[in-house]
C-alpha positions in Angstrom: 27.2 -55.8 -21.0 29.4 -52.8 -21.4 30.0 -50.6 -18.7 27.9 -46.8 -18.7 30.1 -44.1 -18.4 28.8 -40.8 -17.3 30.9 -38.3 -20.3 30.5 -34.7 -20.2 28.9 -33.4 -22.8 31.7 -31.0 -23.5 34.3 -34.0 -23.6 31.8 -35.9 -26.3 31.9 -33.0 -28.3 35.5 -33.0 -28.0 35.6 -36.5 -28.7 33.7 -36.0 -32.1 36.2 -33.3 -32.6 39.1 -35.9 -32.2 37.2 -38.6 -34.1 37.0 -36.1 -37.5 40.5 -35.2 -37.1 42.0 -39.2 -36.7 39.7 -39.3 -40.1 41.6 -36.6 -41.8 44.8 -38.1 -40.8 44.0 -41.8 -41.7 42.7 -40.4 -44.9 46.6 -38.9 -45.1 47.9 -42.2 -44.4 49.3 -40.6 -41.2 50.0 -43.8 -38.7 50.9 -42.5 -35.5 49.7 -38.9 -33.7 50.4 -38.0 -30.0 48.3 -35.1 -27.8 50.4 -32.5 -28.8 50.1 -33.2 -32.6 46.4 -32.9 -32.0 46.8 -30.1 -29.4 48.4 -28.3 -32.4 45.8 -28.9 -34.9 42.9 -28.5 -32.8 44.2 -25.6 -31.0 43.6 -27.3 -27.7 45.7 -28.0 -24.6 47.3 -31.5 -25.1 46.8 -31.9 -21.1 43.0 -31.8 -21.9 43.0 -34.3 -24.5 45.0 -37.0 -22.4 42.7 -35.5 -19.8 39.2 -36.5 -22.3 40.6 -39.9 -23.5 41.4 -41.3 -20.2 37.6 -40.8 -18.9 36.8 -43.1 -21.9 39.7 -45.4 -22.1 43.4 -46.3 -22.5 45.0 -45.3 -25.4 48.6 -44.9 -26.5 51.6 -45.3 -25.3 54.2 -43.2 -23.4 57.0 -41.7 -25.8 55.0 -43.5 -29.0 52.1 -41.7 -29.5 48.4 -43.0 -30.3 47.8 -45.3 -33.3 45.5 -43.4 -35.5 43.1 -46.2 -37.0 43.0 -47.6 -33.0 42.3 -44.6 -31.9 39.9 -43.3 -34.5 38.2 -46.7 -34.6 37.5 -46.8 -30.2 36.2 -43.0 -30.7 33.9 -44.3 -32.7 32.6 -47.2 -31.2 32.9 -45.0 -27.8 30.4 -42.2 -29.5 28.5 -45.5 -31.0 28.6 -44.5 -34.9 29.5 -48.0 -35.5 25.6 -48.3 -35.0 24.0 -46.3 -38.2 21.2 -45.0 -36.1 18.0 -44.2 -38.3 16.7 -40.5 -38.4 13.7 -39.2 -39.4 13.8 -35.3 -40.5 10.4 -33.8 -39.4 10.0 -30.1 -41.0 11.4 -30.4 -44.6 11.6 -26.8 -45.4 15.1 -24.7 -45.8 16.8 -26.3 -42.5 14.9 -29.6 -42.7 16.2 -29.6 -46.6 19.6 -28.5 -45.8 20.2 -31.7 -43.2 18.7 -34.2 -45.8 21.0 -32.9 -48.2 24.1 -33.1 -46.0 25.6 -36.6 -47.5 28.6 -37.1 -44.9 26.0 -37.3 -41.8 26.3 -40.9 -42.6 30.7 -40.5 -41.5 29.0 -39.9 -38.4 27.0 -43.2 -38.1 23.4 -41.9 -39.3 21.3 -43.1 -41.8 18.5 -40.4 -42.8 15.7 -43.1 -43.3 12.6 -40.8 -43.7 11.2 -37.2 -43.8 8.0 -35.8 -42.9 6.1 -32.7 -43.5 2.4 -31.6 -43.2 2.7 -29.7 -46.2 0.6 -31.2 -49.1 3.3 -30.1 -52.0 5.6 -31.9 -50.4 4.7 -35.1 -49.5 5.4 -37.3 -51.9 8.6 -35.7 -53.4 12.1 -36.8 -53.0 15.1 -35.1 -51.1 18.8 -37.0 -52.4 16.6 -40.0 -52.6 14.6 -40.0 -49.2 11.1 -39.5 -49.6 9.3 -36.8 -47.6 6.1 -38.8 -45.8 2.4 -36.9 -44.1 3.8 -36.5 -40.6 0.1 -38.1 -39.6 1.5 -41.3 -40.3 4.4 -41.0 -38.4 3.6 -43.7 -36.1 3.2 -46.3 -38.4 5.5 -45.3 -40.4 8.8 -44.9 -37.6 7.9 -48.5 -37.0 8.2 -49.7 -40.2 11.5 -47.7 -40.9 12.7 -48.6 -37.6 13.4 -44.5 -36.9 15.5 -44.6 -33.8 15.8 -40.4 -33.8 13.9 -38.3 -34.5 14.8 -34.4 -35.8 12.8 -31.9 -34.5 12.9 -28.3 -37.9 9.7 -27.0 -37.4 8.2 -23.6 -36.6 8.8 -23.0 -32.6 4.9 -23.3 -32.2 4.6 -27.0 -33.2 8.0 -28.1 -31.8 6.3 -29.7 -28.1 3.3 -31.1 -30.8 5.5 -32.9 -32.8 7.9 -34.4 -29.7 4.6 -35.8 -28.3 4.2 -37.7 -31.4 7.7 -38.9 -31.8 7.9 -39.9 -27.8 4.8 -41.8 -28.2 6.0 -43.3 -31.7 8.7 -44.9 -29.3 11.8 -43.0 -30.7 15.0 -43.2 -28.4 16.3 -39.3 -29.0 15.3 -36.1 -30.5 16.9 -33.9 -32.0 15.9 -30.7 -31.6 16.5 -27.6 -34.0 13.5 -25.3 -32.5 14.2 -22.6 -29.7 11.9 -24.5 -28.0 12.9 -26.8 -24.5 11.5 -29.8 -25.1 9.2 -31.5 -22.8 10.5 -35.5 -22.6 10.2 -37.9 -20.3 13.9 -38.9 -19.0 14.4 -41.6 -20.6 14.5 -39.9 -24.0 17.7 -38.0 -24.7 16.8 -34.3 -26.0 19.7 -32.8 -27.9 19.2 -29.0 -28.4 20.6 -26.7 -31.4 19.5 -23.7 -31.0 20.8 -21.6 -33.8 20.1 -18.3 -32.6 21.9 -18.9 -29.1 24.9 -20.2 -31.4 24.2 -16.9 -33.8 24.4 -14.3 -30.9 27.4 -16.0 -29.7 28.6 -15.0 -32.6 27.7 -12.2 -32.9 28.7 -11.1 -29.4 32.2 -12.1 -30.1 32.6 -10.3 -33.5 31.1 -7.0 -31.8 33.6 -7.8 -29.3 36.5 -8.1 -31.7 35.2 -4.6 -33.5 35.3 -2.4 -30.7 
């Protein structure tokens, strides 16, 4: 069995930044990188990235670099794409849409298996080729499609509802797209986007750049 690692979150969301840029180079046919190539792409401190690979591994060698398909592929199986986990999009209205149309979220070792909706003009349609289901049969249905996350793009109000269902559907994570915290038990892993925390970042930032 393979060791647990406890990973910062902010390392793993390094990591996935690492992982996209090994891609970009593969894709290049570039064989070898080193921390300060990616330092220089990324536009972060080479010290932190040797810092973020050795809590998961060891990688490289001194005065050669990393080898980027090694690298790229032990990211990968670190972050576990290798495993196509199986969402289910619950709220398929412009967000919910928007992430079943986003084709490449299967680079990232996710296969959008089902979407669900309590709106009657939409059950029954098609989004790229996944077919949007009434979210009162959830249950039987996340067993059948063997949904292993569930997303979470409904109005804020129905948010704790619809993570009571998925929970006791037996889903392993959420993900969670409402402004809403989540009520889970702990062994279910809540992952928050919170667009409007992200937004008035933003927006902060550009204020702070215009004065």
């Amino acid at each position: 069995m393979q060791e647990k690692k406890h990973v910062p979150k902010a390392t793993l969301e390094r990591l996935s930044l690492y992982y996209k840029t090994l891609q970009n180079l593969d894709n290049e046919e570039v064989v070898t990188t080193s921390a300060i190539e990616l330092a220089e792409i990324l536009d972060i401190k080479p010290e932190k990235i040797r810092k973020d690979l050795s809590m998961v591994g060891k990688f490289g060698m001194k005065g050669l670099g990393y080898d980027v398909i090694h690298l790229k592929t032990n990211i990968a199986n670190i972050l576990g794409l290798q495993n196509y986990w199986r969402l289910a999009i619950i709220g398929v209205g412009n967000l919910g849409a928007a992430l079943a149309n986003y084709e490449k979220i299967s680079d990232w070792g996710f296969v959008i298996a089902a979407l669900f909706d309590i709106d009657e003009n939409k059950i029954g349609e098609e989004i790229n080729g996944v077919r949007v289901y009434d979210f009162k049969k959830f249950a039987s249905i996340s067993r059948r499609k063997l949904i292993d996350i569930g997303v979470i793009a409904v109005p804020d109000d129905a948010a704790q509802k619809v993570a009571d269902t998925l929970i006791a559907a037996g889903v392993k994570g959420i993900w969670n797209f409402t402004a809403v915290q989540i009520d889970a038990p702990k062994n279910i892993k809540v992952v928050d986007e919170n667009l409007m925390t992200g937004l008035s970042a933003l927006s902060f930032y550009l204020n702070q750049n215009s004065n």
